[in-house]
Rosetta silent file (secondary structure, phi, psi, omega in degrees, C-alpha in Angstrom):
SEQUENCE: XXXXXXXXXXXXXXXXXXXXXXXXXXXXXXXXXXXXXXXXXXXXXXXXXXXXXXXXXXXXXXXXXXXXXXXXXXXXXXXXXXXXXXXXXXXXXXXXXXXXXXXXXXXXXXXXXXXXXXXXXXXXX
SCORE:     score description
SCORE:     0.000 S_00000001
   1 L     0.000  172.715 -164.222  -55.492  -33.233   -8.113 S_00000001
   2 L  -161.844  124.998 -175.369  -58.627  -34.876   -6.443 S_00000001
   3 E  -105.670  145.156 -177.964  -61.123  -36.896   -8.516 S_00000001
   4 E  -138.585  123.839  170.997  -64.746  -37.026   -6.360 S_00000001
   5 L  -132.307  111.347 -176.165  -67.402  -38.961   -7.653 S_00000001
   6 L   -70.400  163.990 -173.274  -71.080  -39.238   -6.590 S_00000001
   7 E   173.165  147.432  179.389  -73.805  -41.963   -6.640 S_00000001
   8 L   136.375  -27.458 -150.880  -77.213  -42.412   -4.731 S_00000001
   9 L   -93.058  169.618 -153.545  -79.381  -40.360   -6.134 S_00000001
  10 L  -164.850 -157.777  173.928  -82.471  -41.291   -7.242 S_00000001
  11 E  -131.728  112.956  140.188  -86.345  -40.674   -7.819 S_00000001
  12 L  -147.636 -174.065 -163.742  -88.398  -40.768   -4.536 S_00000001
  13 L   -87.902  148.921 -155.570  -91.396  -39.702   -3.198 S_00000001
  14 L   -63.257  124.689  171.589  -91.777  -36.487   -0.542 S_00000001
  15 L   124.175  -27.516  158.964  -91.201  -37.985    2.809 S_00000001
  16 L   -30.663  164.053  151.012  -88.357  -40.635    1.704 S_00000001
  17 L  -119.820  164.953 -177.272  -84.995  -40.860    2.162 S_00000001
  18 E  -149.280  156.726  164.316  -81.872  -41.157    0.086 S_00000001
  19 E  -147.775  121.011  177.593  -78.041  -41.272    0.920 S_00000001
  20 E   -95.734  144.043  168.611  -75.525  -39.913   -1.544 S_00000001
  21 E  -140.391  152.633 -158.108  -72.169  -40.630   -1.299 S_00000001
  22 E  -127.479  128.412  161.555  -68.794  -38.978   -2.548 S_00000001
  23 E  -125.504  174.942 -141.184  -66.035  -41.019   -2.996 S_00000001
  24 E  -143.547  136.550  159.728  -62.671  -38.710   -3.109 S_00000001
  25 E  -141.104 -174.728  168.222  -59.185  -40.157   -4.525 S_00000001
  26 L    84.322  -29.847  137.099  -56.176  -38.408   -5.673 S_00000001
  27 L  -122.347 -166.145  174.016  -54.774  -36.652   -2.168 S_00000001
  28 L   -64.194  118.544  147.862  -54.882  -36.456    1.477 S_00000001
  29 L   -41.688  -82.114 -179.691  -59.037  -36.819    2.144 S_00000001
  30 L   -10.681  -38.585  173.044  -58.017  -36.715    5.293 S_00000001
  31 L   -97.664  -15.736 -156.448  -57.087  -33.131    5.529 S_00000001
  32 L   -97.742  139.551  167.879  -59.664  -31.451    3.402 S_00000001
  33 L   -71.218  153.876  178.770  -63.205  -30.315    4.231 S_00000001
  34 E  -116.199  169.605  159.704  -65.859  -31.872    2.018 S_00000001
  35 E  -161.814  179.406  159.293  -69.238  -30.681    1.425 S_00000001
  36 E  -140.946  167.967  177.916  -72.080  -30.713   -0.696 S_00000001
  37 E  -155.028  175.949 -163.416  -74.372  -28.022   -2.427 S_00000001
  38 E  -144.695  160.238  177.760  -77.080  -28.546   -4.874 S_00000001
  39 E  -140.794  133.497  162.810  -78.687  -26.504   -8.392 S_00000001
  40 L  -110.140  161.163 -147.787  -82.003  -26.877   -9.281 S_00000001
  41 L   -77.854  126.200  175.745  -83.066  -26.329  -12.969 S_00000001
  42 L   103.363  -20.717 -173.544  -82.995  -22.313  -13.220 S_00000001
  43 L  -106.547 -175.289 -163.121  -81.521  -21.508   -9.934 S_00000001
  44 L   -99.126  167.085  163.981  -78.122  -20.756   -8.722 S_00000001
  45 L   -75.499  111.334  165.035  -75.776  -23.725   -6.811 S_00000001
  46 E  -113.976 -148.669 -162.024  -76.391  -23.220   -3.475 S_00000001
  47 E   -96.084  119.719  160.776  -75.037  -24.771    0.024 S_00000001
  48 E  -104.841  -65.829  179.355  -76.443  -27.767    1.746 S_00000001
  49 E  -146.527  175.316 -177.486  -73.762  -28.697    4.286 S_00000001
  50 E  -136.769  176.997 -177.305  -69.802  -28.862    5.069 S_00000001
  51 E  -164.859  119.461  177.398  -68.180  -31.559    7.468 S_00000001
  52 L   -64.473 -169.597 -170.758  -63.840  -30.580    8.642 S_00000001
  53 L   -77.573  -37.397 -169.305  -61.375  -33.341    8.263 S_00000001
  54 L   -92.572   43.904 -173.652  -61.923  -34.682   11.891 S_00000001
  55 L    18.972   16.689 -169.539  -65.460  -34.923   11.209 S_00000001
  56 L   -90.261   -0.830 -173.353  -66.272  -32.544   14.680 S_00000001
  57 L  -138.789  115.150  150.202  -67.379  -29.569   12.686 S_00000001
  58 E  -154.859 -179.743 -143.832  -70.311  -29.067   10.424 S_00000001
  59 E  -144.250  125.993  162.651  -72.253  -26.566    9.130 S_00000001
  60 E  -150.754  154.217 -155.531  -75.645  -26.670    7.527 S_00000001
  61 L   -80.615  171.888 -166.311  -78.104  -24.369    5.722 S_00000001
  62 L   -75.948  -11.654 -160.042  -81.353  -23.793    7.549 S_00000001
  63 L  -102.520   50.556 -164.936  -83.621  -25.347    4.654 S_00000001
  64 L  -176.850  -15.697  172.359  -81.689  -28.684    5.879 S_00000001
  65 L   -80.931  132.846 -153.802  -81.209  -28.487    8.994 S_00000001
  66 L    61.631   11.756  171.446  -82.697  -31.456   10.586 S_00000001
  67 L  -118.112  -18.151  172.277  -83.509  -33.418    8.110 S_00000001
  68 E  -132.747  155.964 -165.180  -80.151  -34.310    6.499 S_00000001
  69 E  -147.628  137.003 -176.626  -76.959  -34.943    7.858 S_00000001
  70 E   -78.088   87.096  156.450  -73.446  -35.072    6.550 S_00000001
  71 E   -78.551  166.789  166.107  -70.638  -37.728    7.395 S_00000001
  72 E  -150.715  165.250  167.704  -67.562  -38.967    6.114 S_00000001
  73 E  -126.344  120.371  146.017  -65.079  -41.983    6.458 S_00000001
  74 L   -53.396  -33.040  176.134  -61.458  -41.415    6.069 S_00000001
  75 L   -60.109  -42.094  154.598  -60.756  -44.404    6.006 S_00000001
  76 L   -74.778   -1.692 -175.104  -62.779  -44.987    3.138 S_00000001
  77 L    44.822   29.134 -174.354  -62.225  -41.517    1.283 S_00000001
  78 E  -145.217  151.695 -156.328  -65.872  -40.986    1.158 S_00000001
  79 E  -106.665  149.609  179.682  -68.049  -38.538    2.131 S_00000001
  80 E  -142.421  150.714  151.503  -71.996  -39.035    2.550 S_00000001
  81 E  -114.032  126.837 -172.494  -75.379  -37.057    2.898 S_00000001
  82 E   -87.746  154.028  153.930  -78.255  -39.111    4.641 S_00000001
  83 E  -136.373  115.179 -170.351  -81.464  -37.135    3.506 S_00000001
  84 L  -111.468 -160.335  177.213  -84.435  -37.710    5.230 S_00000001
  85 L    30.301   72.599 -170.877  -88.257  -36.430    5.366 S_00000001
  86 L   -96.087 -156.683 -148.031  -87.342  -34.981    1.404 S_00000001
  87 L  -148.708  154.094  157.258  -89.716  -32.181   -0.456 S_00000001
  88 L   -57.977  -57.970  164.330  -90.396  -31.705   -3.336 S_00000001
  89 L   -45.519  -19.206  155.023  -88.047  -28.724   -3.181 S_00000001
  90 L   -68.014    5.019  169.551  -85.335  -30.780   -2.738 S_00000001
  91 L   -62.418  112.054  168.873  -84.892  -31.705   -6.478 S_00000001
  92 E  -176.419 -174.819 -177.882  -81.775  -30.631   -7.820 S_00000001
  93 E   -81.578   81.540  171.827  -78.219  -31.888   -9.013 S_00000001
  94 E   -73.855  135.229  144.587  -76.046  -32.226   -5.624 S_00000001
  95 E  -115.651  160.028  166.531  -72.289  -32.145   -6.014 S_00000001
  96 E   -81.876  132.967  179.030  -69.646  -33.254   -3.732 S_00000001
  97 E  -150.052  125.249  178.649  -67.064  -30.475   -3.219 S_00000001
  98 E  -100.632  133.736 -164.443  -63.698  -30.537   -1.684 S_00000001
  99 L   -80.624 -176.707 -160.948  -61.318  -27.577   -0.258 S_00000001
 100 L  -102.827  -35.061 -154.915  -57.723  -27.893   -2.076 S_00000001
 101 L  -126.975 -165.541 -164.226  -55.571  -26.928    1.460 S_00000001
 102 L  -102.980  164.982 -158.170  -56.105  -27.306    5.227 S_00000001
 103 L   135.089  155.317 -178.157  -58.331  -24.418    6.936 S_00000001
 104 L   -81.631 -176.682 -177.699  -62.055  -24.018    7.787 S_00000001
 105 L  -158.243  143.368  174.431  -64.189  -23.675    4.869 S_00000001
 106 L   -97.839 -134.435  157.778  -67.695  -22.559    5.011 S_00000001
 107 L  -106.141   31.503 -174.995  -70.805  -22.107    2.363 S_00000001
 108 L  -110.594  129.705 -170.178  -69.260  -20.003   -0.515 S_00000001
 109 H   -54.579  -33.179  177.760  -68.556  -21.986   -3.439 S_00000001
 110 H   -42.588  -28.401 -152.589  -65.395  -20.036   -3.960 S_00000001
 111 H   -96.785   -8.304  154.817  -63.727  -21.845   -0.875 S_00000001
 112 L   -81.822  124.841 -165.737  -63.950  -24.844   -2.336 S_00000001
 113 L   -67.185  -50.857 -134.347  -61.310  -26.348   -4.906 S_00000001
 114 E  -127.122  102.403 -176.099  -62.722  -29.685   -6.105 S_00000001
 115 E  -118.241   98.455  170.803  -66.175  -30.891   -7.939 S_00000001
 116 L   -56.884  160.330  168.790  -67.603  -33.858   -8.866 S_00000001
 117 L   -53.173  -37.294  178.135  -70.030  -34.551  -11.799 S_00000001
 118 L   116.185  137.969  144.492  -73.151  -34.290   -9.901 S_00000001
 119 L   -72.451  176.043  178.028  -76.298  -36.785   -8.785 S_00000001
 120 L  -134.183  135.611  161.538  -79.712  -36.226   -9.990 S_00000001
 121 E  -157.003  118.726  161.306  -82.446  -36.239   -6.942 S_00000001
 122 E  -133.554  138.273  173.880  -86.435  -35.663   -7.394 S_00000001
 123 L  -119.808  101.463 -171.001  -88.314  -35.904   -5.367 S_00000001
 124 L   -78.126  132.312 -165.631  -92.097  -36.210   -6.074 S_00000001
 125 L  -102.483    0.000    0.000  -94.715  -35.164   -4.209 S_00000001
């Protein structure tokens, strides 16, 4: 089992930044991909980014790409999203989500095992 729990999120204004972080206990970190994806009130969960175990591989959707960027420390069992330049459209719930075995993992929610409670981030314009 794998407990993941978020913190960071916050209320700021469009052009800010924030950094969320996932901390991960309960198995090997180490082996699993992490990600995050986000739901805004009314909408579906989608995909922000993914990061492998060696941290050499990620993946991020285009409404995100180049403004936020996904790390992790093994060492530390935690996982992070810097987010910078935000939008208003960036308001939503982000969870932290972990795969259960070793393997790539992509954007489909399915391929993930493992879910945290969720942040809250608005962003006001």
């Amino acid at each position: 089992q794998v407990q993941l729990v978020e913190s960071g999120g916050g209320l700021v204004q469009a052009g800010g930044s924030l950094r969320l972080s996932c901390a991960a206990s309960g198995r090997t970190f180490s082996s699993s991909f992490m990600a995050w994806f986000r739901q805004a009130p009314g909408k579906e969960r989608e995909f922000v980014a993914t990061i492998s175990w060696s941290g050499g591989y990620t993946l991020y959707a285009d409404s995100v790409k180049g403004r936020f960027t996904i790390s992790r420390d093994n060492a530390k069992t935690t996982v992070y999203l810097q987010m910078n330049s935000l939008k208003p459209e960036d308001t939503a719930v982000y969870y932290c989500a972990a795969s259960g075995s070793s393997g790539y993992r992509g954007a489909r929610l399915y391929e993930y095992d493992y879910w945290g409670q969720g942040t809250q981030v608005t962003v006001s314009s």
